[in-house]
C-alpha positions in Angstrom: 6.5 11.5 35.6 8.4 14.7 34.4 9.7 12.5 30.9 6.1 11.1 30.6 4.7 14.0 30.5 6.8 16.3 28.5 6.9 12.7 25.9 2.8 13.1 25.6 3.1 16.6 25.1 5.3 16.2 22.3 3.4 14.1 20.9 -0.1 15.7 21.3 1.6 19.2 19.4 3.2 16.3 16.6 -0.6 15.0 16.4 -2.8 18.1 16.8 -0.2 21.3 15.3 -2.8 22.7 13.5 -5.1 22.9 16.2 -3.8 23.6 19.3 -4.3 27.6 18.6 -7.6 26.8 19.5 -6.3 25.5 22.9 -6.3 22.6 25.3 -8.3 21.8 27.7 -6.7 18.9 30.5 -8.5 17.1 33.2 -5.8 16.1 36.3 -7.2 13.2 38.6 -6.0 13.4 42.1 -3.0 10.8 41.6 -0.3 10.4 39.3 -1.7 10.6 36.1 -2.8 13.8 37.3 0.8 14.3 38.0 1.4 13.3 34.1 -1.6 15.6 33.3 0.0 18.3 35.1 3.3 18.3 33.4 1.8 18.1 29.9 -0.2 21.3 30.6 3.1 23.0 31.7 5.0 22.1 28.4 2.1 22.8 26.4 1.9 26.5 28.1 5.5 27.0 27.6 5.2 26.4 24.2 2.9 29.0 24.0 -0.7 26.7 23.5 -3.3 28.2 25.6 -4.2 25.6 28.7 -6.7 25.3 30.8 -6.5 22.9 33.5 -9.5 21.2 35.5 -8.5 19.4 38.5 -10.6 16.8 39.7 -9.8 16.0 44.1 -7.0 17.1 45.6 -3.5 16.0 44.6 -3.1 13.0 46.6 0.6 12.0 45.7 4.1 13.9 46.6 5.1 13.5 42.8 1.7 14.9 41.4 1.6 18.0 44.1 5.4 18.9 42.9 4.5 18.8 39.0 1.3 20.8 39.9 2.8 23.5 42.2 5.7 24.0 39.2 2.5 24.5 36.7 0.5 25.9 38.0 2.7 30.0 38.2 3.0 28.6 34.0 -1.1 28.9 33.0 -3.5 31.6 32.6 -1.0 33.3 30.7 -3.1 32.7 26.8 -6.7 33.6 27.4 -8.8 30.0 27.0 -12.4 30.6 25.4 -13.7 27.4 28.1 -15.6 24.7 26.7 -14.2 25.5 23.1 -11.0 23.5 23.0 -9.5 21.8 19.8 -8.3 19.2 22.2 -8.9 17.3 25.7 -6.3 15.6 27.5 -7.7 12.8 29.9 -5.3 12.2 33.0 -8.0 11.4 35.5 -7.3 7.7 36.6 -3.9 5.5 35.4 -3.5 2.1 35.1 -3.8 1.1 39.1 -7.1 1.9 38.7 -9.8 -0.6 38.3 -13.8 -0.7 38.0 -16.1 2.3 36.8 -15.4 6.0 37.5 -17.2 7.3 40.6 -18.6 10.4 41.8 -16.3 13.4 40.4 -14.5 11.3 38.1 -17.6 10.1 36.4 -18.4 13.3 36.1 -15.3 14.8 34.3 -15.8 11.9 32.3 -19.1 12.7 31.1 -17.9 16.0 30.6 -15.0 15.1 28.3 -17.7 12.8 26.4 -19.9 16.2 25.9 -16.6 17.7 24.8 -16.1 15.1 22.0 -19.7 15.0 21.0 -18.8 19.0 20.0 -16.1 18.0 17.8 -12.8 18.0 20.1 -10.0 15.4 20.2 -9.5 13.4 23.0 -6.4 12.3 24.2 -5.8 9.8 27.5 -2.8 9.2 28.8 -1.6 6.4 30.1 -5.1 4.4 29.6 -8.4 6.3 28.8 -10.4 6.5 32.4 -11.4 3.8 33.6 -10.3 1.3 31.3 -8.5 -1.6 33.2 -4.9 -1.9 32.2 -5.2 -5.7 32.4 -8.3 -7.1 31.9 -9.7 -4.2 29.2 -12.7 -4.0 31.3 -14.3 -0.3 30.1 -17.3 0.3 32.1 -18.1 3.7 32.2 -14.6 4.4 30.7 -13.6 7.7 28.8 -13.7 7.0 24.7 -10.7 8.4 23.4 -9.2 9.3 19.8 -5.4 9.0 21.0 -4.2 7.2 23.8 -0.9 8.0 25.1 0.4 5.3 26.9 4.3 4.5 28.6 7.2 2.4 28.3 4.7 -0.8 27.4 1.4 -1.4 25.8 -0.7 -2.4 28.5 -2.4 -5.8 28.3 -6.2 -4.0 28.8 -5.5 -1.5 25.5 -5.2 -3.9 22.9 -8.7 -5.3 24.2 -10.3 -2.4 24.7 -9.3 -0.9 21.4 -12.5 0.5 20.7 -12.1 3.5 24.1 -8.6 3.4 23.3 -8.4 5.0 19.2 -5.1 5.2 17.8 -2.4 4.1 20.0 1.3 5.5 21.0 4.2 3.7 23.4 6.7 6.2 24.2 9.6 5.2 25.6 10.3 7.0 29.5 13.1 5.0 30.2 11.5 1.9 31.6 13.3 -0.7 30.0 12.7 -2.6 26.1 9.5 -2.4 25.4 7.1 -5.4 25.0 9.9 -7.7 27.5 7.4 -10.8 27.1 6.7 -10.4 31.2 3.3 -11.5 32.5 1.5 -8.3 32.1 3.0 -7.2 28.3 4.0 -10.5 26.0 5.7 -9.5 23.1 4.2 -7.1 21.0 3.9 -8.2 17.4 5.1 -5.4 14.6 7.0 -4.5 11.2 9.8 -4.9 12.3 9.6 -8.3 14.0 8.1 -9.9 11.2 10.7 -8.3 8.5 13.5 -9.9 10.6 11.9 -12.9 10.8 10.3 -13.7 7.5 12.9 -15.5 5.1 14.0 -13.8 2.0 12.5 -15.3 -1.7 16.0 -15.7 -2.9 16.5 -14.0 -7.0 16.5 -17.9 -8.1 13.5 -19.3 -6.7 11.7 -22.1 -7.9 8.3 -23.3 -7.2 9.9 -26.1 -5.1 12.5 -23.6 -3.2 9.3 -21.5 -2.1 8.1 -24.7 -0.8 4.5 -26.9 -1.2 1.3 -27.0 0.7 -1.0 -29.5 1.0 -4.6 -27.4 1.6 -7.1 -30.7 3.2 -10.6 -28.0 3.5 -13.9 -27.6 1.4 -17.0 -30.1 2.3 -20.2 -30.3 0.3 -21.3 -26.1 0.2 -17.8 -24.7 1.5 -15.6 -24.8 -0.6 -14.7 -21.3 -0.8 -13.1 -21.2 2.6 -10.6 -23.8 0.8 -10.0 -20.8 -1.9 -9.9 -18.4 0.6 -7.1 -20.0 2.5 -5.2 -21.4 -1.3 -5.5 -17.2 -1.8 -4.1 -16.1 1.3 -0.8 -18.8 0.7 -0.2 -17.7 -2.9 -0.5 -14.3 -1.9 2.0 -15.1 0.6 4.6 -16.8 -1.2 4.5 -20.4 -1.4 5.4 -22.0 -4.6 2.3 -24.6 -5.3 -1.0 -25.4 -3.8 -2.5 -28.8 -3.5 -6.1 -28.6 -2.8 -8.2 -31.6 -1.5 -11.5 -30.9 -1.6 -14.7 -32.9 -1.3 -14.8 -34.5 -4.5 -18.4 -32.8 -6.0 -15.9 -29.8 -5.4 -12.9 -30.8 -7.6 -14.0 -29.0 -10.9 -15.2 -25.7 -8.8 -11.0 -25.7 -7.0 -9.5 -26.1 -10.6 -11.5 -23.4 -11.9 -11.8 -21.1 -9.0 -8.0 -21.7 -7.9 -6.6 -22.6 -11.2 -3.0 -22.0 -9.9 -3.3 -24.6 -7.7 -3.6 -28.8 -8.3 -7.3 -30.3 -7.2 -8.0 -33.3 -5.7 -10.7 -35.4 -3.6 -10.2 -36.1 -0.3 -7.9 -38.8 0.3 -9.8 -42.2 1.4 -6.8 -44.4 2.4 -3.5 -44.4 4.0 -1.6 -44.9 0.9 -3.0 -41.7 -0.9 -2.0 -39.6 2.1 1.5 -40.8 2.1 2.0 -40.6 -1.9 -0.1 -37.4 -2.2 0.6 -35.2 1.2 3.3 -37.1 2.8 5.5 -37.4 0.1 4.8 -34.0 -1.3 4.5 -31.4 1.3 6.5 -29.1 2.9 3.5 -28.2 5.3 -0.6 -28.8 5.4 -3.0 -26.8 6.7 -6.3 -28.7 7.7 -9.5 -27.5 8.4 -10.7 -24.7 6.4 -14.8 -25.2 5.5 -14.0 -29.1 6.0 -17.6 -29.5 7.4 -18.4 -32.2 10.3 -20.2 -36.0 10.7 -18.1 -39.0 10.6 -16.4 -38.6 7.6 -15.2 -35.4 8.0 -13.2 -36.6 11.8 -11.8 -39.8 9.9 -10.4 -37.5 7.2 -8.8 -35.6 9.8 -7.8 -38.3 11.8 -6.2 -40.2 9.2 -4.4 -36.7 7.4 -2.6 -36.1 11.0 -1.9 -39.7 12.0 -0.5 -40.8 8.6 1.7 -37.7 8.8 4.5 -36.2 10.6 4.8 -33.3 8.2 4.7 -29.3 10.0 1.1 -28.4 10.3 -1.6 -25.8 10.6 -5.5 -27.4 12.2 -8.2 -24.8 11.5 -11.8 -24.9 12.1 -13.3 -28.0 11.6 -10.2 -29.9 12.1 -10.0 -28.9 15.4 -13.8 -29.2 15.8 -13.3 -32.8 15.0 -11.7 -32.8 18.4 -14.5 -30.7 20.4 -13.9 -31.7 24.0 -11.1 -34.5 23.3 -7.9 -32.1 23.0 -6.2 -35.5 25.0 -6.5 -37.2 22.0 -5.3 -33.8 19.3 -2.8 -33.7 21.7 -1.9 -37.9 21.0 -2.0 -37.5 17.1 0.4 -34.7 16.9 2.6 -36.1 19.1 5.0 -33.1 19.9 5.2 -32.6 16.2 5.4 -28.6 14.4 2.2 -27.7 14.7 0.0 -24.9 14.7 -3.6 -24.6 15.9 -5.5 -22.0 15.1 -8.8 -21.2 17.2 -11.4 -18.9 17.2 -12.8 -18.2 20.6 -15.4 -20.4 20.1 -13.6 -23.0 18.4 -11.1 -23.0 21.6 -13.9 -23.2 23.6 -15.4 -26.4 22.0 -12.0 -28.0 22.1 -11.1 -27.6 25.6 -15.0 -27.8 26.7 -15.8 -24.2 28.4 -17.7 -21.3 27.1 -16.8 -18.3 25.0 -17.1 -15.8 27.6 -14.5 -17.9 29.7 -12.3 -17.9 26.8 -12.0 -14.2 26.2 -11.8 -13.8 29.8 -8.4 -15.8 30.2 -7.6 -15.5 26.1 -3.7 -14.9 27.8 -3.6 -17.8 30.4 -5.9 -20.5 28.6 -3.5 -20.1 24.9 -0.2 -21.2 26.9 -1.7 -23.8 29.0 -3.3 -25.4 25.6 0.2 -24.8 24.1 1.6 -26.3 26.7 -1.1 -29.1 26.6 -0.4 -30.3 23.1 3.1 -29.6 22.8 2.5 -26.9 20.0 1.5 -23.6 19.3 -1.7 -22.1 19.9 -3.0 -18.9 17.6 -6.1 -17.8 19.4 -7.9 -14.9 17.0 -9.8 -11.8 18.6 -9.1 -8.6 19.5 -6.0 -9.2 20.2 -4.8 -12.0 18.9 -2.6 -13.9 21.1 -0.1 -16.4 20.5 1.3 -18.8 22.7 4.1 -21.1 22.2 4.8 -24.9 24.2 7.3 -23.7 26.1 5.5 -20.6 27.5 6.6 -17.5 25.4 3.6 -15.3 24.5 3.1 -12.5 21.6 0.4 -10.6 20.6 -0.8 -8.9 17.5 -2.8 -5.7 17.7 -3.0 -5.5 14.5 -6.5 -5.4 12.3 -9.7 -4.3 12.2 -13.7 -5.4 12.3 -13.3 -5.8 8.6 -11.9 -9.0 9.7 -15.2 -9.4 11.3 -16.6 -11.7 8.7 -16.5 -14.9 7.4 -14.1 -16.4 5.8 -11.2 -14.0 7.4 -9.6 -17.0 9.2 -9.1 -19.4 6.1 -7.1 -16.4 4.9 -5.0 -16.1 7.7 -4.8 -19.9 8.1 -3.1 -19.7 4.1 -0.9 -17.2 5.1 0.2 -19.0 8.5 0.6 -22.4 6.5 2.7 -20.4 3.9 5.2 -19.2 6.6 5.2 -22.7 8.1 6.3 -24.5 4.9 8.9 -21.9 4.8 10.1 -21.5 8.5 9.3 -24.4 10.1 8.9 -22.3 13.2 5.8 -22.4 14.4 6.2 -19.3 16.9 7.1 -17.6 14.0 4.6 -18.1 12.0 1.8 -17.1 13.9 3.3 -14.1 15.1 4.2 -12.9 11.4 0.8 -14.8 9.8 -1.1 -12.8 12.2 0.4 -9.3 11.9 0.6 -9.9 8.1 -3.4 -10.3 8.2 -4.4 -8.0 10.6 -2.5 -5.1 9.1 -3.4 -6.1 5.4 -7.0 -5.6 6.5 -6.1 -1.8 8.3 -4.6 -1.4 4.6 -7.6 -2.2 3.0 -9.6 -0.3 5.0 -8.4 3.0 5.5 -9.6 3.2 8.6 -13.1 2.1 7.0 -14.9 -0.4 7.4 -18.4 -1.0 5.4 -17.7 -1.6 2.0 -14.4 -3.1 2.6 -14.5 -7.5 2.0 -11.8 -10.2 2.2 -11.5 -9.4 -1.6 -9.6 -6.1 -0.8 -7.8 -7.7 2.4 -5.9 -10.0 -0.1 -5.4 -7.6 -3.0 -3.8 -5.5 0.0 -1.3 -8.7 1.1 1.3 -7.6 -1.6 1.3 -4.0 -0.1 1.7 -5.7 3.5 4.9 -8.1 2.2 6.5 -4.8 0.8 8.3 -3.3 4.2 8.3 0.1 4.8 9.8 2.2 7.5 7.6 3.3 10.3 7.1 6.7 10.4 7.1 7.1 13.8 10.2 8.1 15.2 12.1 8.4 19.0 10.4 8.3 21.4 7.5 6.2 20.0 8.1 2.6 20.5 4.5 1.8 18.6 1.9 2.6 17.6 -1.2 1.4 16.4 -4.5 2.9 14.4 -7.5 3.0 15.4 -10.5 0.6 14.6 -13.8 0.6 13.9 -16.3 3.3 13.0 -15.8 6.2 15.0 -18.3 6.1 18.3 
């Protein structure tokens, strides 16, 4: 408690320097995030920041009564003009607790709100009140601008992104953080996916960078076949193939006039010369429409091959409730699927609220299920391998909202594919890679922004940088979204 505390105090006085003269007002919850609460209003005192401290209940734990007794002698000492703070420290409820705030609590929370309708900062610690630390649940919950949060990024806060705002891990001496347990699967960042994504060597050819074979864009949809041929040159591959529906041939070689256009292929043979013998990778799906012509396309593209690949869209829709027979075709080859919820939730038959609901469990039993790996988008985007590992990416924004965004990603996952061969791997790294090109793009913005400006900011994204966040901060993460 002591090291969490002093931790988030640090890092509210990084975060607010300039404003603290204007003093901080803390709300301390009867258990031991009120202990946490506690200790950050002592360290912030010390330091000379004028404190005022409401406490909500009595102190209920031995822990939070110790931290509050060596306070409390510690405040009072800077004059506080109430109600004007700069900033608002949440530590009313922690991550044990679950459902909407009652009684008191909901009222300090409505008091906090009134505090950030006048302009103040609010920071939770831990998890903003009553926000459920696994399932993201958020009724009635506390919307903050920073959370704080400890030794792991809690399962509920990359859900409930929008109460959460920007988000910090510090380290308290817990233990690695993100250890891939039950509760906290592996958190996707820079760092992962710079160890992980191969080098493009000083001698690279097109063929070294590899080939993908893009099978996408039915009669009116052909852009999501650009959009995904985009997002894999922006990526890194070395040459496109594009097989579009063939009234769509002339728009791919003038739209995408870096990559190679062709029909659809109608026969076994064409596959084998065209994909089969070409290909490092495919990706299948993208705008590839449905009827009867569409699933024997599909059907033939991933029984004629045994090539690494990446089903989007409609090449999974082909398979809406039949994942027994996805699961036949690809027989335990490398392959990636790559699911909206809905899209999950016409392929294994339940609804989308069902999907969302166990977007953790239902990704590694599907895994599982077809012998691949699964790439379920959403807020957060979870990845699950065959043989049970898990990561997550909290990286994004609703500019991703729209359209289109997945053909992108599905480019960019294909790319890494045809280069890796890892399918784990290129999820995890496709989806960060995505996700933080759009919080590039943005700016923290989000009208105004398109799918244009996510893939003008992929070059930006492949160029690494060094985090600026240093010891004790694990990670961190932006906040999304217009500002509520």
């Amino acid at each position: 408690m002591r090291v969490a505390g002093t931790a988030a105090a640090g890092e509210i006085a990084r975060r607010f320097r300039t404003s603290l003269s204007r003093g901080v007002a803390i709300y301390a919850g009867p258990g031991n995030n009120g202990g946490d609460a506690w200790v950050v209003a002592a360290a912030l005192s010390a330091a000379g920041v004028p404190v005022r401290v409401i406490a909500v209940g009595d102190t209920r734990t031995p822990d939070a009564a110790a931290e509050r007794a060596a306070a409390e002698p510690l405040l009072g000492r800077i004059d506080v003009r109430q109600g004007a703070e700069a900033v608002v420290v949440d530590g009313l409820l922690g991550t044990g607790a679950t459902g909407a705030p009652r009684d008191a609590i909901a009222a300090a929370v409505a008091a906090i709100a009134e505090s950030r309708r006048r302009g103040a900062a609010v920071v939770a610690l831990d998890v903003p009140s009553g926000v459920d630390a696994t399932t993201g649940s958020a009724e009635g919950a506390v919307r903050a601008d920073l959370t704080v949060t400890f030794g792991t990024l809690k399962r509920g806060l990359t859900i409930a992104r929008g109460h959460a705002g920007a988000i910090v891990v510090l380290d308290i001496g817990l233990g690695i953080h993100g250890d891939g347990g039950d509760d906290a699967p592996t958190l996707i960042d820079a760092a992962y996916v710079r160890r992980h994504v191969p080098p493009i060597a000083a001698d690279a050819n097109k063929g070294t960078r590899r080939r993908l074979a893009i099978v996408a864009g039915g009669s009116g949809m052909v852009g999501a076949a650009l959009l995904a041929a985009r997002g894999a040159l922006a990526s890194g591959i070395g040459l496109v193939r594009l097989f579009v529906a063939p009234p769509n041939v002339p728009v791919a070689q003038t739209a995408a006039f870096e990559s190679l256009a062709h029909p659809w292929p109608t026969d076994d043979a064409t596959v084998h010369r065209d994909i089969e013998q070409w290909a490092h990778a495919i990706l299948l799906g993208p705008g590839l429409g449905g009827g009867a012509d569409a699933r024997a396309l599909v059907e033939r593209v991933v029984g004629q091959t045994r090539l690494p690949i990446v089903i989007d869209a409609d090449g999974l829709n082909a398979f809406a409730g039949r994942p027994g027979d996805l699961a036949a075709l690809l027989a335990g080859r490398t392959s990636i699927i790559t699911p909206h919820p809905g899209e999950f939730g016409r392929l294994v038959g339940t609804s989308i609220d069902e999907v969302l609901a166990g977007r953790f469990e239902m990704g590694r039993t599907l895994a599982t299920r077809l012998g691949g790996t699964v790439l379920l988008k959403g807020v957060p985007t979870v990845v699950s391998a065959a043989d049970g590992r898990r990561m997550v990416s909290a990286a994004g924004s609703p500019v991703l909202a729209v359209g289109g965004s997945g053909d992108l990603l599905a480019g960019i996952v294909a790319t890494l594919l045809a280069q890796t061969a890892d399918p784990l791997v290129s999820a995890a790294c496709g989806a960060w890679v995505h996700g933080r090109a759009a919080e590039v793009a943005g700016g923290g913005r989000v009208r105004g922004i398109t799918l244009d400006d996510v893939a003008r900011a992929l070059p930006a994204v492949w160029q690494w940088s060094a985090s600026e966040d240093g010891y004790p901060v694990l990670a961190s993460l932006p906040a999304v979204g217009d500002a509520g």
